[in-house]
KETILO-728804 format. One record per atom (N, C-alpha, C, CB): x, y, z; residue number from 1; residue in one letter. Coordinates in Angstrom, 2 decimals. Glycine has a CB too. Example, Ala and Ser with C-alpha at 12.3 -4.5 7.8 and 13.67 -1.06 7.14 Angstrom:
BEGIN
> x,y,z,nulum,tigu
> 13.19,-5.69,7.80,1,A $
> 12.30,-4.50,7.80,1,A $
> 13.20,-3.30,7.80,1,A $
> 11.31,-4.47,9.05,1,A $
> 12.85,-2.25,7.08,2,S $
> 13.67,-1.06,7.14,2,S $
> 12.90,0.03,7.87,2,S $
> 14.08,-0.60,5.72,2,S $
This chain:
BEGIN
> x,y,z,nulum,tigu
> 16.65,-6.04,-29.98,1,X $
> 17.42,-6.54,-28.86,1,X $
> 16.83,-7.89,-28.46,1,X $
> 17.41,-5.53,-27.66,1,X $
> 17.63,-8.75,-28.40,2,X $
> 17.03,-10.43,-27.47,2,X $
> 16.62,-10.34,-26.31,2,X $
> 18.10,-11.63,-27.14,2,X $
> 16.24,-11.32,-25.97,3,X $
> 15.64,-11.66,-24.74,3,X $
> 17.51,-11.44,-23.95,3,X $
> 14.60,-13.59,-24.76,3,X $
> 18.17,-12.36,-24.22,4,X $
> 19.00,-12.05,-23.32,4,X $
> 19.71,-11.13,-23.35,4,X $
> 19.59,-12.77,-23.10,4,X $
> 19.74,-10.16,-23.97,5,X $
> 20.47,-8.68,-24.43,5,X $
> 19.60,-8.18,-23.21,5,X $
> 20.18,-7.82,-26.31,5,X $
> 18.74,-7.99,-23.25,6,X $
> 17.35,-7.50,-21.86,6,X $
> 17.86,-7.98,-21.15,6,X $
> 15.70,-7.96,-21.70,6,X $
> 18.32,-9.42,-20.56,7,X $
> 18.04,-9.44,-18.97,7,X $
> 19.50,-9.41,-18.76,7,X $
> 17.12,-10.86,-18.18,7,X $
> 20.64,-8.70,-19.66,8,X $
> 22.17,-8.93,-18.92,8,X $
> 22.33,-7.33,-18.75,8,X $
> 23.67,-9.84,-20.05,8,X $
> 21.37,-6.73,-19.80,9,X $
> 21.33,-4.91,-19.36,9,X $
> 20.57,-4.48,-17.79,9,X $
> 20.18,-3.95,-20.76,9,X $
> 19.36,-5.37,-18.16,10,X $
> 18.39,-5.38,-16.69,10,X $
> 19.35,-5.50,-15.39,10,X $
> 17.21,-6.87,-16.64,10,X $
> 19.83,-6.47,-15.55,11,X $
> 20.76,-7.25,-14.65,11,X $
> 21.44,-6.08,-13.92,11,X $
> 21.88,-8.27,-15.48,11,X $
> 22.39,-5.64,-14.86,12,X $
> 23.56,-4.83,-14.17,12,X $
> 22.88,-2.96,-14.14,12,X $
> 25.33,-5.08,-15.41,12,X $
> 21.91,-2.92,-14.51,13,X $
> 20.82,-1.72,-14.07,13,X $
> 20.36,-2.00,-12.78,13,X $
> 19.48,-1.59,-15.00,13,X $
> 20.11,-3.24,-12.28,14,X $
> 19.09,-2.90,-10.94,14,X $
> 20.35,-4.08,-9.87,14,X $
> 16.69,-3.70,-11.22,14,X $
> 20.96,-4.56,-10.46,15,X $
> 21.78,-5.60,-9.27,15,X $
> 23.22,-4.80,-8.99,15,X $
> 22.19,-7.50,-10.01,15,X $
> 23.71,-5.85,-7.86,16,X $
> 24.99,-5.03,-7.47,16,X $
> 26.16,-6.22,-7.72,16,X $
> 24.93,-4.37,-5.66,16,X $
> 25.44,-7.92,-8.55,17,X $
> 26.22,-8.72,-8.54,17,X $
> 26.57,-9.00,-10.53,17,X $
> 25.55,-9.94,-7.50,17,X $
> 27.31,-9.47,-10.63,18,X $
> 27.78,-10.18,-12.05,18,X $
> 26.66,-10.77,-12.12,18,X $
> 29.12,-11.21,-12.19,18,X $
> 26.31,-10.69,-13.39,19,X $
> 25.67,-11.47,-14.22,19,X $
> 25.72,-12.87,-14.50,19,X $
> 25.83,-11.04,-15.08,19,X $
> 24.68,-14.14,-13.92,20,X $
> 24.99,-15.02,-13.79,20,X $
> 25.98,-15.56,-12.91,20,X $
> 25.05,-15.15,-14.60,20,X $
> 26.19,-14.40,-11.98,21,X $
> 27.17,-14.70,-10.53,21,X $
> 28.75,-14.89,-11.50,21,X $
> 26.54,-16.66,-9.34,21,X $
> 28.89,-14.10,-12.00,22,X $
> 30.70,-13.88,-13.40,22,X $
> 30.47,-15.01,-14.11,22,X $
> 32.86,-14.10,-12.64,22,X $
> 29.64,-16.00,-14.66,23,X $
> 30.01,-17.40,-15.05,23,X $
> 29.48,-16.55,-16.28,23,X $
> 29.31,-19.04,-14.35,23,X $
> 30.49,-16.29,-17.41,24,X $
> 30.54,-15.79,-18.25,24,X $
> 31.02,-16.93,-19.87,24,X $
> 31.34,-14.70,-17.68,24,X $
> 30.92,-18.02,-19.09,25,X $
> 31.64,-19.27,-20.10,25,X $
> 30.31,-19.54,-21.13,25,X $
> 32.17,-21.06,-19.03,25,X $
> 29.35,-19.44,-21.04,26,X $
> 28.26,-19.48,-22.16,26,X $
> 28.71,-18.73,-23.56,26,X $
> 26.88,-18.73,-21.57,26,X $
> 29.01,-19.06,-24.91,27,X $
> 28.95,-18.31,-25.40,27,X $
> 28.33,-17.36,-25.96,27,X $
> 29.22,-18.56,-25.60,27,X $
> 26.96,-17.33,-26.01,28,X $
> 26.04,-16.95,-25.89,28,X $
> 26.51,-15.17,-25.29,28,X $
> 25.25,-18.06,-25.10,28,X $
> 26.63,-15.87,-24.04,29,X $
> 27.03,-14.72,-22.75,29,X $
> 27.75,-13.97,-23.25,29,X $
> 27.76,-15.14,-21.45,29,X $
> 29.15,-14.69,-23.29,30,X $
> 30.56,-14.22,-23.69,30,X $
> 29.90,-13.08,-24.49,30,X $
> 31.67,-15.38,-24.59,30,X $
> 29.74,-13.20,-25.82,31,X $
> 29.38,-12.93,-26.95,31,X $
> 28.75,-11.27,-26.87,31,X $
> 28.41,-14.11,-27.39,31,X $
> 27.40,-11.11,-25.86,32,X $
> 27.14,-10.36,-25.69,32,X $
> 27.67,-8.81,-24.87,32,X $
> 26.50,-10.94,-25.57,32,X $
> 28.25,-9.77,-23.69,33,X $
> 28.87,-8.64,-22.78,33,X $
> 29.84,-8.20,-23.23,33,X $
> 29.23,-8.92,-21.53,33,X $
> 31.25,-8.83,-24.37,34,X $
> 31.75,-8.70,-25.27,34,X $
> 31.00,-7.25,-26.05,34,X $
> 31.75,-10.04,-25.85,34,X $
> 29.66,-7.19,-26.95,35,X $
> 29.46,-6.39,-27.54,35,X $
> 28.99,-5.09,-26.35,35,X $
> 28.60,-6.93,-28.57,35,X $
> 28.37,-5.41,-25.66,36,X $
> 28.26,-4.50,-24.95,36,X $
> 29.14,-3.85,-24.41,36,X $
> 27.70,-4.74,-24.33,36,X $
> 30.31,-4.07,-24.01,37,X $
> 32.08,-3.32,-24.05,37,X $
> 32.14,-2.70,-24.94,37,X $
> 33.42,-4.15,-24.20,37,X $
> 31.89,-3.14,-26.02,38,X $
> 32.54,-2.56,-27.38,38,X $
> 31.94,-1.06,-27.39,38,X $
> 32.03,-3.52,-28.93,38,X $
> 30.35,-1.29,-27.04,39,X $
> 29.40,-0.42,-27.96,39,X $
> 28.96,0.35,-26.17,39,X $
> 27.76,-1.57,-29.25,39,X $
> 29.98,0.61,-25.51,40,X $
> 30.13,1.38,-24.19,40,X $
> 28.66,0.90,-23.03,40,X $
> 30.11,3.31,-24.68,40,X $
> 27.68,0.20,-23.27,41,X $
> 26.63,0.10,-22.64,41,X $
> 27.09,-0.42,-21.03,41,X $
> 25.70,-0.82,-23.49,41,X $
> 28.32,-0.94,-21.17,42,X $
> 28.54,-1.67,-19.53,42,X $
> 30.27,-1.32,-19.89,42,X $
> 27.91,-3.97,-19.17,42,X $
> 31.21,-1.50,-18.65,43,X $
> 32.05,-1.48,-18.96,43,X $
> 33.12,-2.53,-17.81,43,X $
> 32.12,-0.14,-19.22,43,X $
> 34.64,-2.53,-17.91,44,X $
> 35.27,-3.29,-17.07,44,X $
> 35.65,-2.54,-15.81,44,X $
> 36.34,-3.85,-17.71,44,X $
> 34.58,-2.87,-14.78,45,X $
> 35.36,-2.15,-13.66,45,X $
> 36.74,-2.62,-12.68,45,X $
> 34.34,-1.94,-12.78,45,X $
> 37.54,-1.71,-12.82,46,X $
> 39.02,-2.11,-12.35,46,X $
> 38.91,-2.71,-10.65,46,X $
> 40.15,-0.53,-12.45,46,X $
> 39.65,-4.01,-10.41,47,X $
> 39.29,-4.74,-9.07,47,X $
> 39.58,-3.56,-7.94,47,X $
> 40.33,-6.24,-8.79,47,X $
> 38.90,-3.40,-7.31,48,X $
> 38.98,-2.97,-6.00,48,X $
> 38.08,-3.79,-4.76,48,X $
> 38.57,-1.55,-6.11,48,X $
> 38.51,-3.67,-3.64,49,X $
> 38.72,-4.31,-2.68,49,X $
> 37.31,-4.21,-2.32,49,X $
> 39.79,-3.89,-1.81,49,X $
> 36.61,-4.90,-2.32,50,X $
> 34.87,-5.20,-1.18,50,X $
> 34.11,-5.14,-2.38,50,X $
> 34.12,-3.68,0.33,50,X $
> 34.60,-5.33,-3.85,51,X $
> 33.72,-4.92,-5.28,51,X $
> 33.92,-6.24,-5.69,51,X $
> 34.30,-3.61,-6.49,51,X $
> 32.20,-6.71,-6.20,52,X $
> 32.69,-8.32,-6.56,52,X $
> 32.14,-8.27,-7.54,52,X $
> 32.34,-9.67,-5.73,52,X $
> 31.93,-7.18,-8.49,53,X $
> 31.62,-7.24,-10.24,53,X $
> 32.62,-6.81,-10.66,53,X $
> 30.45,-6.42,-10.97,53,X $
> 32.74,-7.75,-11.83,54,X $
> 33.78,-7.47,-12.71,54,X $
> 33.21,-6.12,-13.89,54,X $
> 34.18,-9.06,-13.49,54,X $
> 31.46,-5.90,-14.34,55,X $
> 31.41,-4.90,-15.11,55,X $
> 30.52,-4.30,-14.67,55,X $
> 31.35,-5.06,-16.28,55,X $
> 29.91,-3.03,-14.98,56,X $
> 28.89,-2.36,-14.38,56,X $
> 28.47,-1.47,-15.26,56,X $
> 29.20,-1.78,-13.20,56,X $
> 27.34,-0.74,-15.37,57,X $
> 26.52,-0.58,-16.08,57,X $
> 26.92,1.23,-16.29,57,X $
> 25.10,-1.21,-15.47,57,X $
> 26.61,1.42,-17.85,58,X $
> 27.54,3.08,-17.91,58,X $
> 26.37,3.84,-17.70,58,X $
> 28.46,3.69,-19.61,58,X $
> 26.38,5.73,-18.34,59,X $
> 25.52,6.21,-18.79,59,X $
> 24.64,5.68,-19.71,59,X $
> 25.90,7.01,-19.06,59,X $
> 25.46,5.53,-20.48,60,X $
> 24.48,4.96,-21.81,60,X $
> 23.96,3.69,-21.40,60,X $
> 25.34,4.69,-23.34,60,X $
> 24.08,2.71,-20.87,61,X $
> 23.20,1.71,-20.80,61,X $
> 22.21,2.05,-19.81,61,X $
> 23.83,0.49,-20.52,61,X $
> 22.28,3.05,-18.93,62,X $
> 21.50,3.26,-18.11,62,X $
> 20.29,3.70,-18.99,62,X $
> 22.02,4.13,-17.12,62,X $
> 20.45,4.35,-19.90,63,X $
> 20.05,5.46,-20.69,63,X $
> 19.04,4.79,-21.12,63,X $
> 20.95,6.08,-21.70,63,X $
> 19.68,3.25,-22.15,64,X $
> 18.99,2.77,-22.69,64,X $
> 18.26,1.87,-21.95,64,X $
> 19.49,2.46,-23.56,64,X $
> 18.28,1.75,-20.93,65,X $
> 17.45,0.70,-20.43,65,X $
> 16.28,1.41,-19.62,65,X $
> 18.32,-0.32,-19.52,65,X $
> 16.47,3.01,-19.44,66,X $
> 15.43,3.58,-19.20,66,X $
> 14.47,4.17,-20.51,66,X $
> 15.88,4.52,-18.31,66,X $
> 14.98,3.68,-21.24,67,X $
> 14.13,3.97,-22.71,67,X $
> 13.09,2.28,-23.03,67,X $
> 15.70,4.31,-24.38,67,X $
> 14.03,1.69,-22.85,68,X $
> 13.46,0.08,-22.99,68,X $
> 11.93,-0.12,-22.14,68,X $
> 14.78,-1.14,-22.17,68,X $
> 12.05,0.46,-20.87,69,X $
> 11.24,0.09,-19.59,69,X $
> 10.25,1.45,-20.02,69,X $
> 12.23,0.09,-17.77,69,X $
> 10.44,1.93,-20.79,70,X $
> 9.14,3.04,-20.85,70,X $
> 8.71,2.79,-22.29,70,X $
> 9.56,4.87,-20.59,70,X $
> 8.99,1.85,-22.68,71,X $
> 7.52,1.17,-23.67,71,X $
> 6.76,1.09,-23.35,71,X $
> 7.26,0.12,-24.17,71,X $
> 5.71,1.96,-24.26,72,X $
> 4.04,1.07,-23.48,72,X $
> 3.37,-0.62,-23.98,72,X $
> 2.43,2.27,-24.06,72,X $
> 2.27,-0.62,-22.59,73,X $
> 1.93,-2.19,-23.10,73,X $
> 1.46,-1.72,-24.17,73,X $
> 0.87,-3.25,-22.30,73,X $
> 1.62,-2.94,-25.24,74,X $
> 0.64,-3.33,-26.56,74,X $
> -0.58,-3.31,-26.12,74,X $
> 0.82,-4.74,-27.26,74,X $
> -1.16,-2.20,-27.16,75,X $
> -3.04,-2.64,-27.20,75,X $
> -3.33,-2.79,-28.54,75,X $
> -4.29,-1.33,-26.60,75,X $
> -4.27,-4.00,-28.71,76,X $
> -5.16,-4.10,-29.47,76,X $
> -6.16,-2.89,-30.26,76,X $
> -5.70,-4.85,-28.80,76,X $
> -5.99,-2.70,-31.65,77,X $
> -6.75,-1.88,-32.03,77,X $
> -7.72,-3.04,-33.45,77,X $
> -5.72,-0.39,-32.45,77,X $
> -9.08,-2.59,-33.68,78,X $
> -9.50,-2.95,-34.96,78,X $
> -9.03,-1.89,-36.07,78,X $
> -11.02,-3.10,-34.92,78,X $
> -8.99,-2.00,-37.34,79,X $
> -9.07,-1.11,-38.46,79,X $
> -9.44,-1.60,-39.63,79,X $
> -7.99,-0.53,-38.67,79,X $
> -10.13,-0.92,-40.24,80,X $
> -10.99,-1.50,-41.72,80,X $
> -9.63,-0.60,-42.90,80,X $
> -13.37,-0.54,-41.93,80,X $
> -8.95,-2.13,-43.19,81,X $
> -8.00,-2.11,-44.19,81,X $
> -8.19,-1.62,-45.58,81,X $
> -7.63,-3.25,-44.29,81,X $
């Protein structure tokens, strides 16, 4: 996963706003939240009234982003190769 695959899952896991405030014109962006539709991790939430995201975050991305955040830190080990 990229760096920005991480912070557009992060994003819509812990915020209550669009990603990049909706400015979705990067293709970059596009590109991703695009796959992430596809592959169910976020989805299109239908407009309703006092709701100012256009997508929001499913089971499964929840899922995976609580799998992501429970990596442990890297440690250093020696070993005689």
């Amino acid at each position: 996963m990229s760096p920005l695959q991480v912070q557009i899952m992060l994003h819509y896991r812990c915020c209550a706003d669009d990603f990049r405030n909706g400015d979705f014109s990067a293709p970059a962006v596009r590109r991703e939240i695009d796959n992430f539709v596809k592959s169910g991790m976020i989805f299109l939430q239908p407009t309703r009234l006092g709701c100012h995201t256009t997508y929001a975050i499913t089971e499964k991305g929840t899922a995976y982003t609580d799998a992501v955040c429970a990596i442990p830190e890297p440690v250093c080990k020696w070993v005689i190769a």
